[in-house]
KOLVEX-431922 format. One record per residue: residue in three letters; z, y, x of N, C-alpha, C in turn. Coordinates in Angstrom, 1 decimal. Layout:
residues N
PT,type,n.w,n.v,n.u,ca.w,ca.v,ca.u,c.w,c.v,c.u
PT,ALA,Z,Y,X,Z,Y,X,Z,Y,X
...
end
This chain:
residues 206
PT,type,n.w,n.v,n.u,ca.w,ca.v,ca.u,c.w,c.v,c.u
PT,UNK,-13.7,26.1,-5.4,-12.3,25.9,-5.3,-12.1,24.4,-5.3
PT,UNK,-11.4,24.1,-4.0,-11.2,22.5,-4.4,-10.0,21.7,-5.1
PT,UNK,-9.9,20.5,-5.7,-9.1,20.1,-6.7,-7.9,20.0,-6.0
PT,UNK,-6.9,19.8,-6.8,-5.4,19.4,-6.8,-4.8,19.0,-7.0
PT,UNK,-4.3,17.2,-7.0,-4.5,16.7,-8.2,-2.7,16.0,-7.5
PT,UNK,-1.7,15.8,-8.2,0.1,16.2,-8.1,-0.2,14.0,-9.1
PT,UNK,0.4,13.2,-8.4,0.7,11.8,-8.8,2.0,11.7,-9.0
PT,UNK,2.7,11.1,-10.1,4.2,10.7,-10.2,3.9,9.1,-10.1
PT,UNK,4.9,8.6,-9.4,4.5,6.9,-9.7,6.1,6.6,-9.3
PT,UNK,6.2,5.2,-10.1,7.5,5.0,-10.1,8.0,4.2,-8.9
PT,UNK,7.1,4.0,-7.6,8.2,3.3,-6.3,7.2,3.4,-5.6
PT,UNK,7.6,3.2,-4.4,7.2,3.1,-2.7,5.8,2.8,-2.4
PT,UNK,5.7,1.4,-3.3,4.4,0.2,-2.8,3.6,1.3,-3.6
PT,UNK,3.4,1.7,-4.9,2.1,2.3,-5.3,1.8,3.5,-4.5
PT,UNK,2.7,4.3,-3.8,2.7,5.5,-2.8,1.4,4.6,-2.1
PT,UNK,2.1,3.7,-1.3,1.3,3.5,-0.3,0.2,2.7,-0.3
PT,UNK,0.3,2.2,-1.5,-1.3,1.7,-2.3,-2.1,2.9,-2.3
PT,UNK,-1.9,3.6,-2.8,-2.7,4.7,-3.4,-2.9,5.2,-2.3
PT,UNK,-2.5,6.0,-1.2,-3.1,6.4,0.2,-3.7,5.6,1.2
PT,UNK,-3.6,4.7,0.9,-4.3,3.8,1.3,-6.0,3.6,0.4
PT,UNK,-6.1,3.5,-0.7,-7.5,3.7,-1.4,-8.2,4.9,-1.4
PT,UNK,-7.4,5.7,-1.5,-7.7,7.4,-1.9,-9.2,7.9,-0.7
PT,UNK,-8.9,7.2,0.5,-10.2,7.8,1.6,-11.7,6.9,0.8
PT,UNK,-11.4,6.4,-0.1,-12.5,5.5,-0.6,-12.8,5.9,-1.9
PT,UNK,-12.1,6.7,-2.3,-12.2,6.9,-4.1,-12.1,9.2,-4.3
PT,UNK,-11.6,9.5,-3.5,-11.9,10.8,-3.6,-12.2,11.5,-2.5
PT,UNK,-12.7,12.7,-2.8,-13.6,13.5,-2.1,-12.4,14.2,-0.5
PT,UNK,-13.2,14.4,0.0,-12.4,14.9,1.7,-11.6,16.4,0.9
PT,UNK,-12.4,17.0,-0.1,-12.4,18.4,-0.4,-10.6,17.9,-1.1
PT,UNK,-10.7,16.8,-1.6,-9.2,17.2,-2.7,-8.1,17.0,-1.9
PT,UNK,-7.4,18.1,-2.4,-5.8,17.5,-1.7,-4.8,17.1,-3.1
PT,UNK,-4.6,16.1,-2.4,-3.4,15.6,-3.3,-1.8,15.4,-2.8
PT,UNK,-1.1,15.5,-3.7,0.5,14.6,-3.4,0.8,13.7,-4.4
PT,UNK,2.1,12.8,-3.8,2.4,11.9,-4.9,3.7,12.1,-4.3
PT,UNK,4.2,11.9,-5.4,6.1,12.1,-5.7,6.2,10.8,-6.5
PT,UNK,6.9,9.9,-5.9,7.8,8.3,-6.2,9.4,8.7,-6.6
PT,UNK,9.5,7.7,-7.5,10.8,7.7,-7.9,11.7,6.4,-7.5
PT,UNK,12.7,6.2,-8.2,13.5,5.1,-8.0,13.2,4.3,-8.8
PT,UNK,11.9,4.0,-9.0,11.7,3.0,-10.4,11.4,3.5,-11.9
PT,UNK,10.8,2.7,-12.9,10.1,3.2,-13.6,11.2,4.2,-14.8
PT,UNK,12.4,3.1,-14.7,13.7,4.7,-15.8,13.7,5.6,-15.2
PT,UNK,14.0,5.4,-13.4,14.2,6.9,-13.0,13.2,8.2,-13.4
PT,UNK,11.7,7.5,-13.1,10.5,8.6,-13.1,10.9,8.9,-14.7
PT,UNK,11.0,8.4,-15.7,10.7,8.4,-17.2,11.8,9.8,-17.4
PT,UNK,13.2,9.4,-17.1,14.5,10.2,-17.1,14.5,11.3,-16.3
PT,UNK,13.6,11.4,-15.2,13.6,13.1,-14.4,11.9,13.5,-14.9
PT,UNK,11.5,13.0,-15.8,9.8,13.6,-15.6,10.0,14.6,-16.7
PT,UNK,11.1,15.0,-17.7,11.0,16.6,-18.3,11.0,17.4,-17.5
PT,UNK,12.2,17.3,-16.8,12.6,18.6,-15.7,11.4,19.2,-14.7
PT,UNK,11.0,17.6,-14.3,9.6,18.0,-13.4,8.6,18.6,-13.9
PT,UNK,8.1,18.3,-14.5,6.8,18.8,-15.6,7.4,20.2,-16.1
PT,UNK,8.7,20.4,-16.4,9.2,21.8,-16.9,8.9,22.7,-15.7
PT,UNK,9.0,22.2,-14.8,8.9,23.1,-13.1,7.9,23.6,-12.8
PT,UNK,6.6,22.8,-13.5,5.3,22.8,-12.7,5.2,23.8,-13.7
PT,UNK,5.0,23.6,-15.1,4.0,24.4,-16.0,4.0,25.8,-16.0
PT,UNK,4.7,26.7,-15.7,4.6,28.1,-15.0,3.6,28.4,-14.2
PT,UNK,3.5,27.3,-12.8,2.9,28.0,-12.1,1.8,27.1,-11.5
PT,UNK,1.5,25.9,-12.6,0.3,25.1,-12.2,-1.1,25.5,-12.4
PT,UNK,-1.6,25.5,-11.6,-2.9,26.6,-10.5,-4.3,25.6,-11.5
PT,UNK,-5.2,26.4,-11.8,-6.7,26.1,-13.1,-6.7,25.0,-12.2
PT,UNK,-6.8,24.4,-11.4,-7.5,23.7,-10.1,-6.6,22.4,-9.7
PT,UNK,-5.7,22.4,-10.8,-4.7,21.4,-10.7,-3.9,20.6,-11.7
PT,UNK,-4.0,19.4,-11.5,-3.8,18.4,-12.3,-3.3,17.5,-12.1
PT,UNK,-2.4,17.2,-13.5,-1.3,15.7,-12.7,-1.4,14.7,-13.6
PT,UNK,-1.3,13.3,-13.0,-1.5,12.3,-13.4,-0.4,11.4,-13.1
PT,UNK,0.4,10.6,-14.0,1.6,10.0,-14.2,1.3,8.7,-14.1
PT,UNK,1.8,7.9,-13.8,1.3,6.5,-13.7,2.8,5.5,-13.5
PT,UNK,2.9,4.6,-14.6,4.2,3.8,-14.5,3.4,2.6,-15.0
PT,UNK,3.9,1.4,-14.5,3.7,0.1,-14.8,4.3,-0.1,-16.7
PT,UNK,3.5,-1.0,-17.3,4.0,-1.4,-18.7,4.9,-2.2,-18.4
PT,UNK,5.1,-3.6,-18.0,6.4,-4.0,-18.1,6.3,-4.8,-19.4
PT,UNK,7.1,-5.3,-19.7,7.1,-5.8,-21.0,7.6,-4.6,-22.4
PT,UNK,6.9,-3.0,-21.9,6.6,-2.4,-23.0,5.9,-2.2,-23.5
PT,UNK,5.3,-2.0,-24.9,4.3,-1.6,-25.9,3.9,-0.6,-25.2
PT,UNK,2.3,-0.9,-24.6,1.4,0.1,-24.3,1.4,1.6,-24.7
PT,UNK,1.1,1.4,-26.2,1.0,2.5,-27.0,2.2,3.2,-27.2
PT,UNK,3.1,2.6,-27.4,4.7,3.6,-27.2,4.9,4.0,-25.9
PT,UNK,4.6,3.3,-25.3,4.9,3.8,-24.2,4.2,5.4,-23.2
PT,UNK,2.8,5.1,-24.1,2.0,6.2,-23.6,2.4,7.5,-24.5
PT,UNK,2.7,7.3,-25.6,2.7,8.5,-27.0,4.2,9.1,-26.3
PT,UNK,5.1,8.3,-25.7,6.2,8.9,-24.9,6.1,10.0,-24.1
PT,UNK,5.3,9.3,-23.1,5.0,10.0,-21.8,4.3,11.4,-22.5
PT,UNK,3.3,11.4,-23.2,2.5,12.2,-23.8,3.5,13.5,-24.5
PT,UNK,4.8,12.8,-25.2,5.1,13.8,-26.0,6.1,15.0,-24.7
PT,UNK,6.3,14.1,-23.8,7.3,14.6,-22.7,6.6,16.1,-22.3
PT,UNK,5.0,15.4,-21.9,4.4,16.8,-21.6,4.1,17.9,-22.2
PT,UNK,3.7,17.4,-23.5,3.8,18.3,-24.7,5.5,19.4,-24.4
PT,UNK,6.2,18.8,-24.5,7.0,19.4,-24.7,7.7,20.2,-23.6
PT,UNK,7.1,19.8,-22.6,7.1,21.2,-21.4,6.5,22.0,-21.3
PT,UNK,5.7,22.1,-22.1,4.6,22.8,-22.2,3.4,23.0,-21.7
PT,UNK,3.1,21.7,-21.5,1.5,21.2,-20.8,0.7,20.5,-21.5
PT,UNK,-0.7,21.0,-21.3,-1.7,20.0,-22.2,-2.0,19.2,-21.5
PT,UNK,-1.9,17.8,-22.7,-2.5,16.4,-22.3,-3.6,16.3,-22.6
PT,UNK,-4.5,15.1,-21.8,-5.4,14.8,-21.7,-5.5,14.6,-23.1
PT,UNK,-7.1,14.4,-24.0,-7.1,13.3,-25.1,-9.1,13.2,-25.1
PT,UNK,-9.5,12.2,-25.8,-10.7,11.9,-25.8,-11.3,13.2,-26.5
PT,UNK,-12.3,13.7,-25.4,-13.1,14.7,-25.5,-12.6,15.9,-24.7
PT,UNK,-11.5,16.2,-24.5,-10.6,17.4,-24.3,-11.4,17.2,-22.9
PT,UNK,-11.0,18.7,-22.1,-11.9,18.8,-20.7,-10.6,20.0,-20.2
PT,UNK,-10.1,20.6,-20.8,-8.8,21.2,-20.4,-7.6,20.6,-20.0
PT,UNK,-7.6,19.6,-20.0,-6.2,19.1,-20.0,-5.6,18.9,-18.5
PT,UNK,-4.1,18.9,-18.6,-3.1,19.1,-17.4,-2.9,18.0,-17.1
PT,UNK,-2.2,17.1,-18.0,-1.3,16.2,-17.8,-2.4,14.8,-18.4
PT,UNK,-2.2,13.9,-17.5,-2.7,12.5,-18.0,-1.7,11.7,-17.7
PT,UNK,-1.6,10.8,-18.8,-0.6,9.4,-18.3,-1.5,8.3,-18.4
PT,UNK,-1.2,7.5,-17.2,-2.1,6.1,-17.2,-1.0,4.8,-17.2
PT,UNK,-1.0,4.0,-17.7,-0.4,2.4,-17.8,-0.7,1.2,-16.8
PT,UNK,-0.2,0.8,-15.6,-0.5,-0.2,-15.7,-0.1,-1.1,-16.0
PT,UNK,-1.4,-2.2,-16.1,-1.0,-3.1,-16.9,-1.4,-4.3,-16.1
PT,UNK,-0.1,-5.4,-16.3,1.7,-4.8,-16.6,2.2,-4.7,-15.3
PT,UNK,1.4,-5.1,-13.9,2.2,-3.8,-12.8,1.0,-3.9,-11.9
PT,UNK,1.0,-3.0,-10.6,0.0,-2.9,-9.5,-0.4,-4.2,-9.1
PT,UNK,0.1,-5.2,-9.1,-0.5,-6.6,-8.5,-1.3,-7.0,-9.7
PT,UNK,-1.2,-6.5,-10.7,-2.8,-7.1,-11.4,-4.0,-6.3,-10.9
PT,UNK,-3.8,-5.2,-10.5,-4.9,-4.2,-9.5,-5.2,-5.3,-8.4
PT,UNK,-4.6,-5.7,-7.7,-4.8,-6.8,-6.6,-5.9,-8.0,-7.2
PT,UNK,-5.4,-8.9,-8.0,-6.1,-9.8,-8.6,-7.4,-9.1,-9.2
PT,UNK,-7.9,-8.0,-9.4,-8.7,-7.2,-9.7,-10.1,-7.2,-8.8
PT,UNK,-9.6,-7.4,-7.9,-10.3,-7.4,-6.6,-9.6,-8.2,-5.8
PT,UNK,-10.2,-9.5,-6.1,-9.4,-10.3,-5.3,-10.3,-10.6,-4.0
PT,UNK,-11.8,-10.4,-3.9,-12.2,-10.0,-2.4,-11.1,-9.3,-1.6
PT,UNK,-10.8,-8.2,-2.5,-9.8,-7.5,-0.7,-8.7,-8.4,-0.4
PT,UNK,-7.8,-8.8,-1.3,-6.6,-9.8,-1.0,-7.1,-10.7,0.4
PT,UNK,-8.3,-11.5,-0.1,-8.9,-12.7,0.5,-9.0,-12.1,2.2
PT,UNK,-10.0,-10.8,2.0,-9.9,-10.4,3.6,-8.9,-9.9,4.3
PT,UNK,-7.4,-9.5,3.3,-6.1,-9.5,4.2,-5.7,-10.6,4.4
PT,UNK,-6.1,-11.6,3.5,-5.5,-13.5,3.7,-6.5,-14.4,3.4
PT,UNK,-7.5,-14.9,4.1,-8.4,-15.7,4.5,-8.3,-17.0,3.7
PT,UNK,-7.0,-17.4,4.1,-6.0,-18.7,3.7,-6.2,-19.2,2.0
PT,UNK,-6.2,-17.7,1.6,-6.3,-17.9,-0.5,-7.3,-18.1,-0.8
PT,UNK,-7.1,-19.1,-2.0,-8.4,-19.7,-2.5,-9.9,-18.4,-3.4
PT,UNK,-10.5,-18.9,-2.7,-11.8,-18.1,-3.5,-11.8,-18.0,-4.7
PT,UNK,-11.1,-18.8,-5.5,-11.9,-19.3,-6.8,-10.6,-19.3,-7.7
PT,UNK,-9.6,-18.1,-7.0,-8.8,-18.1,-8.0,-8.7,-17.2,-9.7
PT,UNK,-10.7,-16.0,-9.1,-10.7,-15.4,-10.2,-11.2,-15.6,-11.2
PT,UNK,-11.8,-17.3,-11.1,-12.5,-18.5,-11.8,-11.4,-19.3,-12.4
PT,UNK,-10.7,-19.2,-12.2,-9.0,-19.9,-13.0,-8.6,-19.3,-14.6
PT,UNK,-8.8,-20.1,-15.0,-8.5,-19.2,-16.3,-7.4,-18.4,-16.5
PT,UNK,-6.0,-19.0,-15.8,-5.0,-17.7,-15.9,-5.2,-16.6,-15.6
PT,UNK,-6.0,-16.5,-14.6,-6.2,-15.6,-13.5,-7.7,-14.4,-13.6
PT,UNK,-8.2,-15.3,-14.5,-9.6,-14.6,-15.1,-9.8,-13.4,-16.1
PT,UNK,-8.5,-12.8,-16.5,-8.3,-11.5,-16.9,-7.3,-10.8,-16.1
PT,UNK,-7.4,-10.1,-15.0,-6.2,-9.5,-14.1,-5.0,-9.3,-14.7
PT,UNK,-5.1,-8.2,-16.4,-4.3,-7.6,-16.8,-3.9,-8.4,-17.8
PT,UNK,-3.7,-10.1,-18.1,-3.6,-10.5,-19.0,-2.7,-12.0,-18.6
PT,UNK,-2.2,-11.4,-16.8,-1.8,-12.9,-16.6,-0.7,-13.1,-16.6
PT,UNK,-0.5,-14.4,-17.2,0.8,-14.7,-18.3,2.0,-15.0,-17.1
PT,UNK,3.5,-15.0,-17.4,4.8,-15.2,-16.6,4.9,-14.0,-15.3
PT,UNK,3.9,-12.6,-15.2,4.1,-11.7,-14.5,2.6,-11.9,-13.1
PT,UNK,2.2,-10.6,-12.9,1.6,-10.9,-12.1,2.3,-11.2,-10.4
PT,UNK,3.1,-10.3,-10.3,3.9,-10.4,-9.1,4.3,-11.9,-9.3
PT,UNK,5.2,-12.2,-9.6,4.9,-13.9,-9.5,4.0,-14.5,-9.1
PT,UNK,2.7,-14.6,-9.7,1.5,-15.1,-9.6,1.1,-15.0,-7.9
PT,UNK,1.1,-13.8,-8.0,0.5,-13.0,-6.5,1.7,-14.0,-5.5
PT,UNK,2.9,-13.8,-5.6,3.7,-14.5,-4.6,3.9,-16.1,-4.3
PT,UNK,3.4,-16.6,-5.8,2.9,-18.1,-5.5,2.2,-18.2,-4.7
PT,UNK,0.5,-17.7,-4.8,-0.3,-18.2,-4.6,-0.5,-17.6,-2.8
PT,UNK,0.1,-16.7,-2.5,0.3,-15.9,-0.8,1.4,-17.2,-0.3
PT,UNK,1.9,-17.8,-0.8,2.9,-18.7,-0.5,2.1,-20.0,-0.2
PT,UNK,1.7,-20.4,-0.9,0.6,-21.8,-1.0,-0.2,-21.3,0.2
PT,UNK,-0.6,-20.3,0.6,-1.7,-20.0,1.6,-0.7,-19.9,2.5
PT,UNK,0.4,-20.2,3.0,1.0,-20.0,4.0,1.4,-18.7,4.7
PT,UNK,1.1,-17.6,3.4,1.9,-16.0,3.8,3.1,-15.7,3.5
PT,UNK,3.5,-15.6,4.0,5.2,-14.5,3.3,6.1,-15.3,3.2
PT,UNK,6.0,-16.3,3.7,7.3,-17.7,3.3,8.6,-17.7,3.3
PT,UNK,8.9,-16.5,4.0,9.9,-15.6,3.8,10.5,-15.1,3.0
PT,UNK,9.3,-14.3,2.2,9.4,-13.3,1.2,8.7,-12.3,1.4
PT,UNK,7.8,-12.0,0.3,7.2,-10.6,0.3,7.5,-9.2,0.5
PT,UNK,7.4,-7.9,1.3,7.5,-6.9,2.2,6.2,-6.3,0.5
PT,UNK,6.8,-5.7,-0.3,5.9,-4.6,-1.1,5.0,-3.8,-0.8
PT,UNK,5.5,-2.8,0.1,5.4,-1.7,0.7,3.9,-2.2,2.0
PT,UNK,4.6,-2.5,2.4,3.6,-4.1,3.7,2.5,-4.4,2.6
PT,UNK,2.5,-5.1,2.3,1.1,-5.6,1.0,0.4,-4.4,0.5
PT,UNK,1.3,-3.7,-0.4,0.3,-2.7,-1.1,-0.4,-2.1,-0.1
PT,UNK,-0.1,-1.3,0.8,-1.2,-0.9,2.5,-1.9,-2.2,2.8
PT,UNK,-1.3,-3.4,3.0,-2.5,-4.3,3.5,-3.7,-4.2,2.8
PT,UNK,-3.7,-4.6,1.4,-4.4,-4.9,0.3,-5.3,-3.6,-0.1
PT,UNK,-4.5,-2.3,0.2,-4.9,-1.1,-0.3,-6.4,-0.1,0.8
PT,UNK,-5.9,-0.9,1.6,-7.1,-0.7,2.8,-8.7,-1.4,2.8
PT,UNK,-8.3,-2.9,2.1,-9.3,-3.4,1.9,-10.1,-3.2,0.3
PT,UNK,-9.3,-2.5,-0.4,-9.4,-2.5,-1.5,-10.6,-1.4,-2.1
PT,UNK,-11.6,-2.0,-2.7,-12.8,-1.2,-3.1,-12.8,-0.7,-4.7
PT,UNK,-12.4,0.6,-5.4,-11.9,1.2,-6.6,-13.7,0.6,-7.4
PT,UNK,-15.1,0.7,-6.8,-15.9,0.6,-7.4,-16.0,-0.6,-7.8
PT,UNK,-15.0,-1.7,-7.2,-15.1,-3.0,-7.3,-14.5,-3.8,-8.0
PT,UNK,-13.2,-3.1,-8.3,-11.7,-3.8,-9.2,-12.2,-4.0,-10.4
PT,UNK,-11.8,-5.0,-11.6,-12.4,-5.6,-12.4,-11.6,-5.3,-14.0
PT,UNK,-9.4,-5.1,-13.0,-8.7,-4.8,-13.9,-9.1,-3.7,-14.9
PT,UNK,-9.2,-3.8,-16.1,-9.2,-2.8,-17.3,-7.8,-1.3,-16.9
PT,UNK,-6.9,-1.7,-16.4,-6.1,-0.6,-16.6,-6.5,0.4,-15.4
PT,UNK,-7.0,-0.7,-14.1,-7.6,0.2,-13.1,-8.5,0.8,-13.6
PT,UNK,-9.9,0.5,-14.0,-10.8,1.2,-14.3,-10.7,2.3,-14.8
PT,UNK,-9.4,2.7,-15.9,-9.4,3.4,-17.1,-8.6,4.6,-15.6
PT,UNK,-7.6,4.1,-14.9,-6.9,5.2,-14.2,-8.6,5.7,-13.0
PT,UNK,-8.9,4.8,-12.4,-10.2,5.9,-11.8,-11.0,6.2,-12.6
PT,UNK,-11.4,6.1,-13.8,-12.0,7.1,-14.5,-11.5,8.2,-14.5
PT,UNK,-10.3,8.6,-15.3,-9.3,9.7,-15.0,-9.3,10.6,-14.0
PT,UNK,-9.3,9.9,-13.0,-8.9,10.3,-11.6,-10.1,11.4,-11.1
PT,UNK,-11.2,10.4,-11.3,-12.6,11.3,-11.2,-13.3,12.6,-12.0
PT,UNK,-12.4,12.2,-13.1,-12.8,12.9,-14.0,-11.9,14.5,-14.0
PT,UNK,-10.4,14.3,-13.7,-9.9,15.1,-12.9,-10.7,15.9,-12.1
PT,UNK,-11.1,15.5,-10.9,-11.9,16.3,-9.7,-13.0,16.9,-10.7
PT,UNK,-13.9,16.0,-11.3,-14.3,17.1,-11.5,-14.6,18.2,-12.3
PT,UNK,-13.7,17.9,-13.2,-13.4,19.1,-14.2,-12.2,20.4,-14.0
PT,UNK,-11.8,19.8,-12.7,-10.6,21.0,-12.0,-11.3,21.8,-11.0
PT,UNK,-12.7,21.6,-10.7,-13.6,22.3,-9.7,-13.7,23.7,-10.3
end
């Protein structure tokens, strides 16, 4: 039986981040969907109802994984949230050791452009222009840890290289980036922990 694995994410760019990696990180056999919100309150404010909808009739072979940016929230509240939401529709969450579980929530930390800096090879071969040695910078040398936001960071330094001087296109980038982007290769801690998950999914829903 092949897997089935249902993504909430809270906007457009990680849609199209994510289908864009996915031919590189999961099997031909899985089918997946992702359902985007209007942002990270909206997903947080409609994800009872949703999760109340699925758990009737969500199939052994199927499994959903929530994923909203931290933000300048507490990690850990933020997850014991998400966690209690599923609980309370009546789905089992993921926890260390469990192998049954429905629902996982993942964090990033603190939004998808630290995934970028993660792997800043792929960036470099969407934009030639940016410096090599930006993951040798000390701001920049923990993805998930870089200070005044990473989107900022990311739009300085695509600017200095003579991209986007306009203004950044989200939607546009996360596909640019998400094409070149290698999941065995990203460096970010919050990535790692969400393709672990993700794998771990497949193959425990087989």
């Amino acid at each position: 039986m092949s897997s089935h694995l249902i993504f909430f994410v809270e906007e457009q760019s990680m849609e199209a981040f994510l289908r864009a990696v996915f031919p590189r990180l999961l099997p031909d056999s899985v089918h997946f969907e992702i359902f985007t919100f209007q942002g990270k309150r909206d997903l947080i404010e409609k994800l009872p109802k949703r999760l109340r909808g699925l758990a009737p009739t969500l199939a052994a072979n199927s499994r959903i994984v929530v994923l909203v940016d931290c933000d300048d929230d507490d990690c850990r509240q933020l997850k014991s949230k998400l966690n209690e939401i599923a609980v309370q529709a009546g789905l089992k969450v993921r926890n260390v050791g469990s192998t049954d579980w429905q629902v996982v929530n993942r964090i990033v930390v603190e939004e998808l452009e630290a995934w970028y800096f993660g792997d800043w090879d792929a960036v470099r071969e969407a934009f030639p222009r940016v410096s090599a040695n930006v993951p040798r910078q000390q701001q920049y040398r923990d993805s998930d840890c870089i200070a005044g936001g990473t989107w900022e960071a990311l739009e300085r330094l695509l600017k200095k290289a003579g991209y986007y001087t306009a203004g950044i296109a989200k939607i546009e980038l996360a596909r640019t980036i998400g094409q070149r982007f290698q999941p065995d290769r990203c460096k970010s801690p919050s990535f790692r922990c969400f393709r672990g998950v993700v794998l771990e999914a497949v193959v425990g829903s087989q």
